[in-house]
MISE-200753 format. One line per field, with one value per atom (N, C-alpha, C): residue number from 0; residue in one letter; atom name; x, y, z. Coordinates in nm, 4 decimals, always signed. Layout:
N
num	c(NUM; ...)
residu	c(A; ...)
atome	c(CA; ...)
x	c(X; ...)
y	c(Y; ...)
z	c(Z; ...)
This chain:
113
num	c(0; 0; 0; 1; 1; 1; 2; 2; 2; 3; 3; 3; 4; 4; 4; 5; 5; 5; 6; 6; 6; 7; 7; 7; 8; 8; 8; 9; 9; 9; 10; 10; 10; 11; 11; 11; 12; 12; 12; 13; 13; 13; 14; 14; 14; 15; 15; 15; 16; 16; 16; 17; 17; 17; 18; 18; 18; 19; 19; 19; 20; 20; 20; 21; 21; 21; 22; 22; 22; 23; 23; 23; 24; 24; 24; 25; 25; 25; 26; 26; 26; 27; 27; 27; 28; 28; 28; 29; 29; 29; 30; 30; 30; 31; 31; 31; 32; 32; 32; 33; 33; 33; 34; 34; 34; 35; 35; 35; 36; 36; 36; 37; 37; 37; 38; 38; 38; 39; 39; 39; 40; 40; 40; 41; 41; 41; 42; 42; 42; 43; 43; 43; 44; 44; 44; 45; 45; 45; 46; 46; 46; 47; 47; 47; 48; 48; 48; 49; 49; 49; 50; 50; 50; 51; 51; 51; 52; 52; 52; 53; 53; 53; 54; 54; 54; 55; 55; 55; 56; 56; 56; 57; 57; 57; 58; 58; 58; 59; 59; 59; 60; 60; 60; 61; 61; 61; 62; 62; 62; 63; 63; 63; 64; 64; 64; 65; 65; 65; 66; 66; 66; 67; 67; 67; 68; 68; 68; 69; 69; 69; 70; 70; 70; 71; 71; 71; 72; 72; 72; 73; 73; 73; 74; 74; 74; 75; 75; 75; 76; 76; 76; 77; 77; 77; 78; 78; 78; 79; 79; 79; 80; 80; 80; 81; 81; 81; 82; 82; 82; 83; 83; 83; 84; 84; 84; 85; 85; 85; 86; 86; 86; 87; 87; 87; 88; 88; 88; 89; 89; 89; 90; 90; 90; 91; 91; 91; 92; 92; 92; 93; 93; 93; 94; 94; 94; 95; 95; 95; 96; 96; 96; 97; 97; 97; 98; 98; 98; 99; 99; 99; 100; 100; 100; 101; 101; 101; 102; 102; 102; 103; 103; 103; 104; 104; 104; 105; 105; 105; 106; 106; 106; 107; 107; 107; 108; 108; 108; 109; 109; 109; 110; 110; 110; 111; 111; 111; 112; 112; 112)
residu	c(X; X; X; X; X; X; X; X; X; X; X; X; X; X; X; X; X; X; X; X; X; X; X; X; X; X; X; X; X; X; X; X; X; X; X; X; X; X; X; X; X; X; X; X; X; X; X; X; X; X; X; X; X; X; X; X; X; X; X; X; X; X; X; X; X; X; X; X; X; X; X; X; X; X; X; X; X; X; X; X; X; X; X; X; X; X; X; X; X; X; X; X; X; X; X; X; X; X; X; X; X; X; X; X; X; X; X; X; X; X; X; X; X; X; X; X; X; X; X; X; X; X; X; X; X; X; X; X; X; X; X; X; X; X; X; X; X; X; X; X; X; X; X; X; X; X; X; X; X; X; X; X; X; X; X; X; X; X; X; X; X; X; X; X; X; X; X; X; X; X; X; X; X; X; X; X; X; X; X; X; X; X; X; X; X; X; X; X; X; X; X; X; X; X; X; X; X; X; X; X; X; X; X; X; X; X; X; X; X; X; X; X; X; X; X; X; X; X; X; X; X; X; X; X; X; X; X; X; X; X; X; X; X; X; X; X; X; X; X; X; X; X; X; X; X; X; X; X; X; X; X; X; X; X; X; X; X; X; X; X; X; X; X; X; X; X; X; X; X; X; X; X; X; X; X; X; X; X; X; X; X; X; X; X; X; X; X; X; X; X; X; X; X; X; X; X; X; X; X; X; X; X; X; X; X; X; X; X; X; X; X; X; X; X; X; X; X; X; X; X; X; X; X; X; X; X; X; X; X; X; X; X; X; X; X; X; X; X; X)
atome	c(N; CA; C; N; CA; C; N; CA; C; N; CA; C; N; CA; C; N; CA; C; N; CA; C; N; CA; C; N; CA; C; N; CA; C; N; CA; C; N; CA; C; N; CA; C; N; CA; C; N; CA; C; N; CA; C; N; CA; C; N; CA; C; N; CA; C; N; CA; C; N; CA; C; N; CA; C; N; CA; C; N; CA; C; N; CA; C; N; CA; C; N; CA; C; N; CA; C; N; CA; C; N; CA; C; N; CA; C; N; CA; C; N; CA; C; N; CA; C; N; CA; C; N; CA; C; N; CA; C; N; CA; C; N; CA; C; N; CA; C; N; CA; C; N; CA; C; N; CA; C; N; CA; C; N; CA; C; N; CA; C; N; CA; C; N; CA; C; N; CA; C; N; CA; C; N; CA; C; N; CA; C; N; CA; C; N; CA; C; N; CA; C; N; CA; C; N; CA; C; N; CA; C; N; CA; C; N; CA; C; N; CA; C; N; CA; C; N; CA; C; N; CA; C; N; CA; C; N; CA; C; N; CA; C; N; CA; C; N; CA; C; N; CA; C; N; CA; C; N; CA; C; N; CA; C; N; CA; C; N; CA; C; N; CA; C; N; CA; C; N; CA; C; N; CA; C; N; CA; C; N; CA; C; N; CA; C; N; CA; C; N; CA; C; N; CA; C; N; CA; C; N; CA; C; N; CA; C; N; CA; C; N; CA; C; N; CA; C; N; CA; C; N; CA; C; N; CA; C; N; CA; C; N; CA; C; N; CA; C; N; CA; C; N; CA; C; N; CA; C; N; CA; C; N; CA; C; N; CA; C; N; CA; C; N; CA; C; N; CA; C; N; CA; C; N; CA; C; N; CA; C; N; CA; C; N; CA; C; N; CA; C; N; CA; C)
x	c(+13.1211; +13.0674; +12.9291; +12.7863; +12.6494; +12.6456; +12.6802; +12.6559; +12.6479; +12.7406; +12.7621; +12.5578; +12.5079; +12.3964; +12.2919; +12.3442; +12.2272; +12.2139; +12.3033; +12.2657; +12.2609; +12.2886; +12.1927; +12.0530; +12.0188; +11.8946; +11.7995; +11.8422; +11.8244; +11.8129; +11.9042; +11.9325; +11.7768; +11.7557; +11.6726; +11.4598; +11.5041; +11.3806; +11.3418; +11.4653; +11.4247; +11.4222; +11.4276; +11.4452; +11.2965; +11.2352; +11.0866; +10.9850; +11.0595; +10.9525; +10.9234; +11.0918; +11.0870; +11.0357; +10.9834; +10.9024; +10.7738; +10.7064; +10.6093; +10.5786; +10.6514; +10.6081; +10.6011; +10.7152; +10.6698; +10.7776; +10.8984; +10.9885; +11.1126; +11.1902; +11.3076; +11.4011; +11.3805; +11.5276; +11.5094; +11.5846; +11.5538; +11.6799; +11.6463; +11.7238; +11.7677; +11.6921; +11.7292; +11.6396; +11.7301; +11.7125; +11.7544; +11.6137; +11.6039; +11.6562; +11.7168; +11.7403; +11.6965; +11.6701; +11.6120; +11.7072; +11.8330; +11.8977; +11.8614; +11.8492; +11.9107; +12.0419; +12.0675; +12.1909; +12.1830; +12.1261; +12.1173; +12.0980; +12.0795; +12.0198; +12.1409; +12.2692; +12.3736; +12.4306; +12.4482; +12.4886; +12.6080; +12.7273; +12.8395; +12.8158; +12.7817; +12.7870; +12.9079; +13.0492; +13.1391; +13.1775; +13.1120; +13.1149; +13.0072; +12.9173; +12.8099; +12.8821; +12.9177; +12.9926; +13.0708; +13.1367; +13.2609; +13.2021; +13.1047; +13.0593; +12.9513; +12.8956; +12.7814; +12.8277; +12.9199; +12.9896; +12.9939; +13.0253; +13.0382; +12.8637; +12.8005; +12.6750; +12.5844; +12.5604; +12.5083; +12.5668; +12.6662; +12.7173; +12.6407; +12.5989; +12.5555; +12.3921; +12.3279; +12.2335; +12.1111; +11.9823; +11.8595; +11.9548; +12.0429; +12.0513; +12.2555; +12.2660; +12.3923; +12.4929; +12.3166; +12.3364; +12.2592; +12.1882; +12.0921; +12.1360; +12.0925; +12.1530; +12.1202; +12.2324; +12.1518; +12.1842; +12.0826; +12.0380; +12.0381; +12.1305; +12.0510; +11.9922; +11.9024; +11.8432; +11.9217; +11.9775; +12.0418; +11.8967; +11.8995; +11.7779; +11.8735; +11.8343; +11.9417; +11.8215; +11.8970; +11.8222; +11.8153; +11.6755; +11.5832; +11.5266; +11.5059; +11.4534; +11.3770; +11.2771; +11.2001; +11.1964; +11.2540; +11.2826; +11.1473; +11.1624; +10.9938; +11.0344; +11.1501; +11.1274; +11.0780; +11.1191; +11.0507; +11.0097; +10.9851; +10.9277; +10.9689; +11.1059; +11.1835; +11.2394; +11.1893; +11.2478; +11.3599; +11.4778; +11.6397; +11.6966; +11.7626; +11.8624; +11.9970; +12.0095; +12.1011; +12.1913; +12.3212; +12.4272; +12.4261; +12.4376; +12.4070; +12.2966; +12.2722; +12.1779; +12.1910; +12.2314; +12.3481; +12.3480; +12.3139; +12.2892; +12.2165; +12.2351; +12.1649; +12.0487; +11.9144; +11.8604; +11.9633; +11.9110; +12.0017; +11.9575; +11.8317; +11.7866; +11.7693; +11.7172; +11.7393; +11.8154; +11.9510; +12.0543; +11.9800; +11.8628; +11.7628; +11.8335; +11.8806; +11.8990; +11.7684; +11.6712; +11.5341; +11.4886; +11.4455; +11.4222; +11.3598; +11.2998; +11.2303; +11.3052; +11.3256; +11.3418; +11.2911; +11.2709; +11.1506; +11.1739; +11.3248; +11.3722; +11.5266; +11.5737; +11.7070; +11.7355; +11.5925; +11.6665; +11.6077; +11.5978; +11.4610; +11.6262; +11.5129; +11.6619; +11.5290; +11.5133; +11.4267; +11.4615; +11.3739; +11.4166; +11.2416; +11.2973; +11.1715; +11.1014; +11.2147; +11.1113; +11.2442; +11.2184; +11.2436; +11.2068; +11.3013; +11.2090; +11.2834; +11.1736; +11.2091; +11.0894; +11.2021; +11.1721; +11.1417)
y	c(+9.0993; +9.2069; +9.2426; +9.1940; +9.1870; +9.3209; +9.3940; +9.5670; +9.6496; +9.6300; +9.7151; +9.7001; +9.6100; +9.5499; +9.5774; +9.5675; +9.6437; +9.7976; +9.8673; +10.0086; +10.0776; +9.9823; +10.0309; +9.9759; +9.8835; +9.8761; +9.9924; +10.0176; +10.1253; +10.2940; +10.2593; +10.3579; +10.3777; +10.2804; +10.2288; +10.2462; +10.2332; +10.2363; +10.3293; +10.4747; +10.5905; +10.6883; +10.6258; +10.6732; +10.6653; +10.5324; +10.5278; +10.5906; +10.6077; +10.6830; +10.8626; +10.9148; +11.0170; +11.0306; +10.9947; +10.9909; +10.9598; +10.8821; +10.8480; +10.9831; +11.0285; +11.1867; +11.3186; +11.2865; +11.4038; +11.5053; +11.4875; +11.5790; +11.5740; +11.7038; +11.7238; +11.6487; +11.6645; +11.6231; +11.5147; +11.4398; +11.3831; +11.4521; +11.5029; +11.5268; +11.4595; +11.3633; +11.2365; +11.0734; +10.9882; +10.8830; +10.7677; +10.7466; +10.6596; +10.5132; +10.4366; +10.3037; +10.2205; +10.1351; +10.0548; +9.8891; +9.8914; +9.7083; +9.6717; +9.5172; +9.4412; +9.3913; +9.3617; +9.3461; +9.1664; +9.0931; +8.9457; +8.9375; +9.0749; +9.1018; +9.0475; +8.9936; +8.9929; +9.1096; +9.2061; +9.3199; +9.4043; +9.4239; +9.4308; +9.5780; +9.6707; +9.7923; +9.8700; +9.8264; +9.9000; +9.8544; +9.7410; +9.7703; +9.8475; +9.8547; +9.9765; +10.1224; +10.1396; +10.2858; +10.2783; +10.1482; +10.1611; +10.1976; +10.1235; +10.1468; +10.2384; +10.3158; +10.3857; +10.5129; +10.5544; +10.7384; +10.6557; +10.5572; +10.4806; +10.4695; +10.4027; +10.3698; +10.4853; +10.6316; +10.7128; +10.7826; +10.7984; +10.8982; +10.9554; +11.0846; +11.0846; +11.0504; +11.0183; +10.9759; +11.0575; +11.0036; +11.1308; +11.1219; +11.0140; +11.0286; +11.0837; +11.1341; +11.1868; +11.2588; +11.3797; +11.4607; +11.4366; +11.3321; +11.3298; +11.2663; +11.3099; +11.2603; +11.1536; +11.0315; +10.9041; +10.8525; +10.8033; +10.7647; +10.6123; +10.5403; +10.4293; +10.3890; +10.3141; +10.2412; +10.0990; +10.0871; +9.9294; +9.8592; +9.7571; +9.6785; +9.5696; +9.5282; +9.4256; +9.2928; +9.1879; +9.0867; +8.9773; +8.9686; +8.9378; +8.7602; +8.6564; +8.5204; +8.4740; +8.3722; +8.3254; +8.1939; +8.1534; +7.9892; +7.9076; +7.8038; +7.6907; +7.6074; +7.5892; +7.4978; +7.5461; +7.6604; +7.7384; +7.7989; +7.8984; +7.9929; +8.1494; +8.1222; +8.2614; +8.3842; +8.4898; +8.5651; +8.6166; +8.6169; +8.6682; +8.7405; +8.8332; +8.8813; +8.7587; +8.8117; +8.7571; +8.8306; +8.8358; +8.8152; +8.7761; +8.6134; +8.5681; +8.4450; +8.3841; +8.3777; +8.2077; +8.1793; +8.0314; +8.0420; +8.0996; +8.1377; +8.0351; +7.9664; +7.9096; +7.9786; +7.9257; +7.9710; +7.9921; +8.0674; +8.1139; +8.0347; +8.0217; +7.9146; +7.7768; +7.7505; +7.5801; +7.5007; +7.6146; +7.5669; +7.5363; +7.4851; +7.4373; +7.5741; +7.4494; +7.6201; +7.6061; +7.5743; +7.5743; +7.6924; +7.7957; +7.9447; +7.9723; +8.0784; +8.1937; +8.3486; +8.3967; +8.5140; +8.6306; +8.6965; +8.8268; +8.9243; +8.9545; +9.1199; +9.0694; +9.1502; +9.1753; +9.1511; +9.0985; +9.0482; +9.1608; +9.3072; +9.4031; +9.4592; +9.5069; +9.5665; +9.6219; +9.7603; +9.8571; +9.9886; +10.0395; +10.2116; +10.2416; +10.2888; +10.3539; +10.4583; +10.5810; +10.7165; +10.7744; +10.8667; +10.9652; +11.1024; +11.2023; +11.3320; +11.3720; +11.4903; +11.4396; +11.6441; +11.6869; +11.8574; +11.8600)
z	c(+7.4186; +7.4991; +7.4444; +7.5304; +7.4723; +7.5092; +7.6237; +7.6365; +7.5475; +7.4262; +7.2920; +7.2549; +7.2406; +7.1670; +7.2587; +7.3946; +7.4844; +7.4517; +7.4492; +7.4244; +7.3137; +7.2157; +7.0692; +7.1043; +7.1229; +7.1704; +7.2488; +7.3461; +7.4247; +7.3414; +7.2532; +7.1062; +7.0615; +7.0142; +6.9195; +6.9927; +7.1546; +7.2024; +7.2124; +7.2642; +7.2274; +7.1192; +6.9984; +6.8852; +6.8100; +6.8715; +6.8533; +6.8826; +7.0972; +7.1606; +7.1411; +7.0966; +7.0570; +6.9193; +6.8160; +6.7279; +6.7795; +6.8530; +6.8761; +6.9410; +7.0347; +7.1172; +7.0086; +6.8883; +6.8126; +6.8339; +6.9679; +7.0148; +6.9295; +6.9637; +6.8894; +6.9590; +7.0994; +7.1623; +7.2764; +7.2941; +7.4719; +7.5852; +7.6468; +7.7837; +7.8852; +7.8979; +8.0336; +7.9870; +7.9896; +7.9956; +8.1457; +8.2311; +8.3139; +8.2559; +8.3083; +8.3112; +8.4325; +8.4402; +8.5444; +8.4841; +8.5839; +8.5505; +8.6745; +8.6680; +8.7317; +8.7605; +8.8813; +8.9185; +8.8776; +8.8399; +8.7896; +8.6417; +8.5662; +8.4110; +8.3519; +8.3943; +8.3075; +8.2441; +8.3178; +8.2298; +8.3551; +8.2766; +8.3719; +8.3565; +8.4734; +8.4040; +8.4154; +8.4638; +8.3976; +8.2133; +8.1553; +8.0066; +7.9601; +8.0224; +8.0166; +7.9684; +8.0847; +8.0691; +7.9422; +7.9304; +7.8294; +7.7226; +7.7067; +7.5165; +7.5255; +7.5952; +7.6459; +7.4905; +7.5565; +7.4618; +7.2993; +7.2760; +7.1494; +7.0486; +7.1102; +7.0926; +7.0646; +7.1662; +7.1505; +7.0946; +6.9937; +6.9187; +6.7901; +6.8082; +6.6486; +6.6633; +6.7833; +6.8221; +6.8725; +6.9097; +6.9727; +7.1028; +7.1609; +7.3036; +7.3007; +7.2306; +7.2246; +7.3401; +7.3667; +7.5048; +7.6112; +7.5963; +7.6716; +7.8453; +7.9428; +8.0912; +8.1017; +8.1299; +8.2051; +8.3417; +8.3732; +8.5109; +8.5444; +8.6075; +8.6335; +8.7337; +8.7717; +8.8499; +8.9089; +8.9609; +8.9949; +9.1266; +9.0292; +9.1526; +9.2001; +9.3080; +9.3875; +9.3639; +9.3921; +9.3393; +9.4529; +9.4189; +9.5960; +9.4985; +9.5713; +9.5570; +9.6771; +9.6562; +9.7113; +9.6933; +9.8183; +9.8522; +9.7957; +9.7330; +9.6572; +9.7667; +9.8459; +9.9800; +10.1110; +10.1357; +10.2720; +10.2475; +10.1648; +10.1323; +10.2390; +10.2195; +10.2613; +10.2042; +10.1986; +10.0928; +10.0867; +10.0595; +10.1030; +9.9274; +9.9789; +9.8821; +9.8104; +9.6945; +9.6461; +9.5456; +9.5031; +9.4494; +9.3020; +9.2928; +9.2099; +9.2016; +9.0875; +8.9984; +9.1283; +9.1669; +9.2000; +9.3367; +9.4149; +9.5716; +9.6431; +9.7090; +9.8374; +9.9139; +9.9456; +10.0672; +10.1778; +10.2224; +10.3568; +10.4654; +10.4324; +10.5751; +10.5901; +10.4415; +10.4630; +10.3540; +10.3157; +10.1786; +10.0651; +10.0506; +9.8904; +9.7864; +9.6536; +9.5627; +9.4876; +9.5065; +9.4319; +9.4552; +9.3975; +9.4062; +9.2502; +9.3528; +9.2386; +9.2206; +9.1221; +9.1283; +9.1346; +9.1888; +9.2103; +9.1802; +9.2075; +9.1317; +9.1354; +9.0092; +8.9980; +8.8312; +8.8014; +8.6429; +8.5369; +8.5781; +8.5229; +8.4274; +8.3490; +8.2007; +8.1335; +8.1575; +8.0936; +8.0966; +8.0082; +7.9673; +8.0812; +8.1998; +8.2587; +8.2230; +8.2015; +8.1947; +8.0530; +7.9834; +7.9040; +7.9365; +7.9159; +7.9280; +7.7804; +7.7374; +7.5819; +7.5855; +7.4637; +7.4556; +7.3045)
């Protein structure tokens, strides 16, 4: 389960930025995943209360962002949603593709007192 290691990470980014700002506390933490990032977010939740314990983000509100994950055919050049990583063009079956959104795994915004 890489989730445990994603959100000490996440731990760890705002532990910097809230030093870098100089603040006592953070209040809300934005997330921005992808739905292709590899990241199951009901183990999210699971280890979420585990990870931030004892932490700047202990109390802090989080938010996520889920991006849906969009590709761009290198044979037609069609842009269609996708699922997974393994999807077919929709229009001319080629699985030759680009990915354009869905694979994003960032800390967007902080608000921080």
């Amino acid at each position: 389960m890489h989730e445990l290691s994603v959100a000490m990470g996440i731990v760890r980014i705002a532990k910097n930025e809230l030093d870098k700002a100089k603040a006592s506390r953070i209040t809300r933490i934005e997330l921005e995943i992808g739905e292709l990032a590899g990241i199951e977010f009901e183990a999210l939740d699971f280890v979420w209360p585990m990870a931030v314990k004892d932490t700047v983000l202990e109390h802090a509100e989080r938010h996520i962002q889920r991006v849906n994950g969009k590709a761009k055919c290198l044979e037609c050049d069609n842009e269609f949603t996708i699922n997974q990583v393994y999807e077919p063009c929709p229009s001319c079956k080629s699985y030759l593709k680009g990915i354009v959104e869905g694979k994003e795994l960032r800390v967007q915004a902080l608000e921080v007192e």
